[in-house]
BASE-600434 format. One record per residue (C-alpha): residue number from 1; residue in three letters; x, y, z. Coordinates in nm, 3 decimals, decimal comma, m for minus. Layout:
BEGIN
ATOM   zado   kolfi         X         Y         Z
ATOM    NUM     ALA         X         Y         Z
...
// end
This chain:
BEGIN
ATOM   zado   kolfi         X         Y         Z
ATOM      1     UNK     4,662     9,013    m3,527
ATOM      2     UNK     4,856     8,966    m3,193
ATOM      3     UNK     4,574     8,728    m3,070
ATOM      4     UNK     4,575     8,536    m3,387
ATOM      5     UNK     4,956     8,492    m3,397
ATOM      6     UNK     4,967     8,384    m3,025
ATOM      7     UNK     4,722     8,104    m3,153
ATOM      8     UNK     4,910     7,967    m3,405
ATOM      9     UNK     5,197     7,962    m3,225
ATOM     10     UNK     5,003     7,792    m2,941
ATOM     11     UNK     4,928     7,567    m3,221
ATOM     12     UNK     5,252     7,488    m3,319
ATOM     13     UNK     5,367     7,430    m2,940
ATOM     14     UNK     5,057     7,199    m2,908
ATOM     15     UNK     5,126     6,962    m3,261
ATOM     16     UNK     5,473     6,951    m3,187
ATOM     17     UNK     5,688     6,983    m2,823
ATOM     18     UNK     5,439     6,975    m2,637
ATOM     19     UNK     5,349     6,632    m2,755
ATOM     20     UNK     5,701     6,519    m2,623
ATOM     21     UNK     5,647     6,424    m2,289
ATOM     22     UNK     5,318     6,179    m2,363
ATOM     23     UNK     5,566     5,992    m2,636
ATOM     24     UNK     5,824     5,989    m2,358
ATOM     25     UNK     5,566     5,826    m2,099
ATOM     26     UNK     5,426     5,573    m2,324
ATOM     27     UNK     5,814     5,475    m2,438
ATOM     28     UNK     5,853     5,411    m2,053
ATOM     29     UNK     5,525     5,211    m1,997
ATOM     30     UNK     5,659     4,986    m2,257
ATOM     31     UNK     6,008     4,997    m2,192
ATOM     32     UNK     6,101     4,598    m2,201
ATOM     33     UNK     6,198     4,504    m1,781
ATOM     34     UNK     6,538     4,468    m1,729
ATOM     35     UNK     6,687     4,133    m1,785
ATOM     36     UNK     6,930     4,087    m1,511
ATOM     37     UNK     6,650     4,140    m1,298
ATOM     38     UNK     6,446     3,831    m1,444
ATOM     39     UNK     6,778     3,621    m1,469
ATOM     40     UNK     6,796     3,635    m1,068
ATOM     41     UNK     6,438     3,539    m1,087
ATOM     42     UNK     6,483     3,269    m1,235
ATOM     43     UNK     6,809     3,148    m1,068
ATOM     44     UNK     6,547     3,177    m0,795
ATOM     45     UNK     6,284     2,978    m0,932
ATOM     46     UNK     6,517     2,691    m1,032
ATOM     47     UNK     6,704     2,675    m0,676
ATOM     48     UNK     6,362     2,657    m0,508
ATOM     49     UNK     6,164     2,404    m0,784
ATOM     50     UNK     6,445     2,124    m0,834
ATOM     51     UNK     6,668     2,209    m0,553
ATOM     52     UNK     7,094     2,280    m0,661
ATOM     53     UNK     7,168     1,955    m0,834
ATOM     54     UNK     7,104     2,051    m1,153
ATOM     55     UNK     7,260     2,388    m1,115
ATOM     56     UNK     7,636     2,470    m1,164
ATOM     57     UNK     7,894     2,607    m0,878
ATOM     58     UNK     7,883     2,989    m1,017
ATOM     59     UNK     7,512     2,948    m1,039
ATOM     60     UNK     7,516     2,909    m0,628
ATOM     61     UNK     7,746     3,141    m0,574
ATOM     62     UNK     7,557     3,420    m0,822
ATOM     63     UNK     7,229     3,340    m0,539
ATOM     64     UNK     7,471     3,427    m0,273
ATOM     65     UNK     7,639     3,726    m0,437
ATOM     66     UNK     7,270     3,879    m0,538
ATOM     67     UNK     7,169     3,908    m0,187
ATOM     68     UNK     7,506     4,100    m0,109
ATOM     69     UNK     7,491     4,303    m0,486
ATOM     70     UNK     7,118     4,387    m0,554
ATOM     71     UNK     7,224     4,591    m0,841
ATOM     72     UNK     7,513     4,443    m1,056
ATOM     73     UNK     7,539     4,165    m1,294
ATOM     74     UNK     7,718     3,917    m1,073
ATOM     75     UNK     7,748     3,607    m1,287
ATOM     76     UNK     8,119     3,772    m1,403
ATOM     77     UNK     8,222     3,823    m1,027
ATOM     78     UNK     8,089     3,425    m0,971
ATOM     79     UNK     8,339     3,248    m1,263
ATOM     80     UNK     8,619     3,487    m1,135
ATOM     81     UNK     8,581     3,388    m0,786
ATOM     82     UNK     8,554     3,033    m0,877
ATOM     83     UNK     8,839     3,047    m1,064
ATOM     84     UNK     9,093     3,281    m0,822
ATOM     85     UNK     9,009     3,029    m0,539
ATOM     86     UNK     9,014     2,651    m0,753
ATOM     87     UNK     8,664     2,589    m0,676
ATOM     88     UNK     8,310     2,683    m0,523
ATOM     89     UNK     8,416     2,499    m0,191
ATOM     90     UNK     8,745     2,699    m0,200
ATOM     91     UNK     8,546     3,021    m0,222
ATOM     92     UNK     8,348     2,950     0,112
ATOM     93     UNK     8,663     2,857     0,290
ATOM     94     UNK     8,879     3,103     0,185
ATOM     95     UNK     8,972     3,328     0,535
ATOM     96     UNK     8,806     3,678     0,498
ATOM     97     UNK     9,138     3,868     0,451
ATOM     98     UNK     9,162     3,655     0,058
ATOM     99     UNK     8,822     3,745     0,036
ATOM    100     UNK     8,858     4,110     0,099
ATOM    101     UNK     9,122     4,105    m0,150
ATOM    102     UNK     8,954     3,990    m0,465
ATOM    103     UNK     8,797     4,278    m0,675
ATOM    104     UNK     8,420     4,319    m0,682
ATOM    105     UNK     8,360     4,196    m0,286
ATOM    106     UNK     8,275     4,459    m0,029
ATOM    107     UNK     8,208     4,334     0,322
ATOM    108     UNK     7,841     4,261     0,287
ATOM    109     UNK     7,978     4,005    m0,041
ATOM    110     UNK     8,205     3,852     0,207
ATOM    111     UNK     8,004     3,832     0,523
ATOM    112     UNK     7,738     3,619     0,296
ATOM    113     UNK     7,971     3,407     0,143
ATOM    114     UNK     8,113     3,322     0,538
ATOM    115     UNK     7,805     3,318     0,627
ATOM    116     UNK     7,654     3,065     0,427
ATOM    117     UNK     8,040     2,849     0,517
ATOM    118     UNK     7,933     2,893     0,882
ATOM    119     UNK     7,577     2,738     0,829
ATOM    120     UNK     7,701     2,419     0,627
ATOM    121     UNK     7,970     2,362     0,848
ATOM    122     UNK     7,696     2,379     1,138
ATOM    123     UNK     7,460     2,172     0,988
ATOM    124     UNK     7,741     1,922     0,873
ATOM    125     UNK     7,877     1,880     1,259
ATOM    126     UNK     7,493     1,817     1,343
ATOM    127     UNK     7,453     1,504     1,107
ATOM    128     UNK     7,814     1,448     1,287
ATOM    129     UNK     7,646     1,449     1,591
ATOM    130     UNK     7,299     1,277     1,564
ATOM    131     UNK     7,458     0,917     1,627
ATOM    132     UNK     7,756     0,687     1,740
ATOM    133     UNK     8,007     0,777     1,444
ATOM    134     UNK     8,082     0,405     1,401
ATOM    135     UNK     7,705     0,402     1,255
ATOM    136     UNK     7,713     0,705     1,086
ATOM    137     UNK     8,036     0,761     0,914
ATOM    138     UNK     7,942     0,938     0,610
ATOM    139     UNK     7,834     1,181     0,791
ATOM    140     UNK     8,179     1,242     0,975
ATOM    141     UNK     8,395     1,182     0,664
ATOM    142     UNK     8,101     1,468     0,525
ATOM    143     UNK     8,204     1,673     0,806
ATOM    144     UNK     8,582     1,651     0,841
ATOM    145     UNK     8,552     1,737     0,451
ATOM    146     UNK     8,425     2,037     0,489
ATOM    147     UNK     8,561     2,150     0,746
ATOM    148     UNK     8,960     2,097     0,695
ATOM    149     UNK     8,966     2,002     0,301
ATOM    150     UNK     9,075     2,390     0,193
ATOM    151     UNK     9,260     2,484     0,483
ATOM    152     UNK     9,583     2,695     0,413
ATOM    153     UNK     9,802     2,467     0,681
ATOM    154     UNK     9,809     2,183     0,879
ATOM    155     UNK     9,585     2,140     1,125
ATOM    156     UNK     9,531     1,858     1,331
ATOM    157     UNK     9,202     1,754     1,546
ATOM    158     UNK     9,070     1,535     1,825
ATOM    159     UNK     8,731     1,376     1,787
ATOM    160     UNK     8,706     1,209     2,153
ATOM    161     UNK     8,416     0,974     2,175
ATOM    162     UNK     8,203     0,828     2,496
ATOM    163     UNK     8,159     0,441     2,552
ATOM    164     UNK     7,901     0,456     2,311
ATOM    165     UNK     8,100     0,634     2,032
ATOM    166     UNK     7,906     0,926     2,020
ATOM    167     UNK     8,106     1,251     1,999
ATOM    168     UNK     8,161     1,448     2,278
ATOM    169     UNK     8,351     1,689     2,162
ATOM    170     UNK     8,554     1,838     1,851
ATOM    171     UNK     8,873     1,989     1,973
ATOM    172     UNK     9,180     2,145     1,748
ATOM    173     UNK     9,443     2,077     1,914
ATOM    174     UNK     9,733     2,218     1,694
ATOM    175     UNK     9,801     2,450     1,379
ATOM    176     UNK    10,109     2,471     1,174
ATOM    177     UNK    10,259     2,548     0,854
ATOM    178     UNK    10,184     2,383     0,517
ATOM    179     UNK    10,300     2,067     0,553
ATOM    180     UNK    10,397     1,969     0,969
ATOM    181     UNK    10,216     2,067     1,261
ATOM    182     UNK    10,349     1,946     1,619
ATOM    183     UNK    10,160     1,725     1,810
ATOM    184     UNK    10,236     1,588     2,195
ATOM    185     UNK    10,070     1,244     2,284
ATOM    186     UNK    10,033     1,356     2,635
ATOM    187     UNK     9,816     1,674     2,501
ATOM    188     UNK     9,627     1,388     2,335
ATOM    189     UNK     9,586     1,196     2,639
ATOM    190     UNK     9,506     1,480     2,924
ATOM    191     UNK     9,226     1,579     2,697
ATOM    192     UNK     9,085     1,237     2,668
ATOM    193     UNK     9,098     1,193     3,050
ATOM    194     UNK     8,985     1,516     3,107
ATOM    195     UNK     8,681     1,437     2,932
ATOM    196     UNK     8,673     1,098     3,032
ATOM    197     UNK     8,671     0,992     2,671
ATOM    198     UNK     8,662     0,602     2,616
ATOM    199     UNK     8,782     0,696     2,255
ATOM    200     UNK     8,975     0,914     1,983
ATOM    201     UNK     8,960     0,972     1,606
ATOM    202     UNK     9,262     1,159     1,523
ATOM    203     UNK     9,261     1,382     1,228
ATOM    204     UNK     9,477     1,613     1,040
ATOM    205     UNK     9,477     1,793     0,665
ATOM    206     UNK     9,726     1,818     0,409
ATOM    207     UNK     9,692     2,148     0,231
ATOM    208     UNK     9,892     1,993    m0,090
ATOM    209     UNK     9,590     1,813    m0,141
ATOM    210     UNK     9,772     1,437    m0,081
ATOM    211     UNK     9,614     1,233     0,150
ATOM    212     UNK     9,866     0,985     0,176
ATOM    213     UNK    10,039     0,910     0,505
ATOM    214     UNK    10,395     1,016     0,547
ATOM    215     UNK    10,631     0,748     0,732
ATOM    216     UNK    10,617     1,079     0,983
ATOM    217     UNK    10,237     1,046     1,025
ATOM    218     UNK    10,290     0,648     1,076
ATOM    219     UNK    10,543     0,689     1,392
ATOM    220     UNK    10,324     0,967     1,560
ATOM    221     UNK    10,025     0,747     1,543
ATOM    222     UNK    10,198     0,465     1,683
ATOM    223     UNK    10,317     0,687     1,951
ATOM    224     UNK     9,945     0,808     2,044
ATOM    225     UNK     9,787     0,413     2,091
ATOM    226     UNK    10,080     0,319     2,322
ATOM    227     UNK    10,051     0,612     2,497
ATOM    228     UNK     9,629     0,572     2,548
ATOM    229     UNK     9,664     0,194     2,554
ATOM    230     UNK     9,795     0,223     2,895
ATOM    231     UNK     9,514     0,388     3,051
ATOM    232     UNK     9,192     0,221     2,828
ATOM    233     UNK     9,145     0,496     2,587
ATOM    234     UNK     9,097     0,339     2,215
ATOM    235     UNK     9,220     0,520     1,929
ATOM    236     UNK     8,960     0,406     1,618
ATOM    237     UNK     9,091     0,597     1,333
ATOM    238     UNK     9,386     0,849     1,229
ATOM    239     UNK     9,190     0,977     0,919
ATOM    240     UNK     9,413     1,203     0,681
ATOM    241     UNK     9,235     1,482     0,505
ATOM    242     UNK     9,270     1,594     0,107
ATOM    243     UNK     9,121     1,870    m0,098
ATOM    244     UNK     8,950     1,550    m0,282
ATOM    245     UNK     8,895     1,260    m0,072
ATOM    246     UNK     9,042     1,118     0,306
ATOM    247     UNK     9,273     0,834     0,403
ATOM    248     UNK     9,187     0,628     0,668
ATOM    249     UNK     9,460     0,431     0,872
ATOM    250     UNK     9,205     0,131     0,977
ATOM    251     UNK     9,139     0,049     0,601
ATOM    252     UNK     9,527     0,097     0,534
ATOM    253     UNK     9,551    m0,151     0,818
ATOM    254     UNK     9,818     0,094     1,009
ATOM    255     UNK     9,615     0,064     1,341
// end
């Protein structure tokens, strides 16, 4: 009797919890893959086939975010970034302490989003670079753009130029507050001779986002071609800088 009772029960173990784990396998063989994971794939696919025209700001900056967050949804964390700093470009130039700040970004989030600034700003003072600026000048309004459109204050730079207006170097020469910074014409002239620079592009931002010379900006400029007049040193532009577009003082006719 003991035997046959140990069978059925056997039995009984067999037809019914013991069959558990083989349904709980074949549930996981056919468990359906995990969207996010094929969303990021196809972000992917997208990027790579047709390049980032057709593809919207948070889009870009959920491609950045994924190879920072390999295991969060991070399309969320993209629209509220976008949104806390005005715009995709104001994300990548925001300084690392506003960065650090926003919930959701660890270091690794913001060393990729710097990271990928650092590489366009490279590649933009490259183009910059590649010929006399006179001949190229997209590609230095491209560069001054993204380089001083989202700054927090005033900032003001020296492109100096050789006799055949290629650039020769990119100096900041002053930072202030949000709305001055000082500048001395005889800074502006020692680094031109120092460099024996045959020419200047002055340039400075305006963090409300106004590109518009103040009668302020008008006298200094003055002050700097009188001041490099005298020794030969042409200034070619003082080009003003906006969160959406320049001013340049040559088209204003102000040189």
């Amino acid at each position: 009797m003991g035997a046959n009772v140990d069978l059925r029960e056997a039995q009984l173990d067999f037809s019914g919890e013991g069959r558990k784990p083989l349904e709980e396998l074949s549930a996981r063989k056919t468990k359906p893959k995990d969207h996010k994971l094929g969303h990021r794939a196809r972000l992917r696919e997208r990027l790579l086939a047709g390049g980032p025209e057709g593809m919207p700001d948070y889009e870009l900056l959920e491609l950045i975010l994924t190879l920072a967050i390999p295991r969060r949804d991070v399309k969320p964390l993209a629209k509220e970034l976008i949104g806390r700093f005005g715009s995709y470009a104001g994300v990548l130039s925001a300084d690392v302490d506003a960065l650090r700040a926003a919930p959701g970004l660890g270091d690794t989030a913001v060393a990729a989003i710097k990271s990928v600034q650092a590489s366009a700003l490279r590649l933009a003072k490259t183009q910059m670079q590649e010929k006399a600026v006179l001949s190229n000048w997209e590609a230095v309004q491209a560069y001054l753009q993204s380089t001083m459109a989202h700054l927090p204050r005033e900032q003001f730079r020296l492109l100096l130029l050789d006799r055949k207006n290629a650039v020769i170097a990119d100096e900041m020469l002053s930072e202030g507050t949000v709305d001055q910074t000082a500048v001395y014409p005889r800074e502006i002239l020692r680094r031109a001779l120092a460099l024996d620079a045959s020419a200047l592009i002055l340039v400075h931002n305006h963090p409300s986002g106004d590109p518009s010379p103040s009668q302020m900006d008008i006298t200094m400029t003055r002050e700097i071609i009188d001041v490099c007049r005298k020794v030969n040193v042409q200034v070619h532009d003082h080009i003003i800088v906006g969160k959406f577009g320049q001013t340049s003082f040559k088209q204003l006719g102000l040189l």
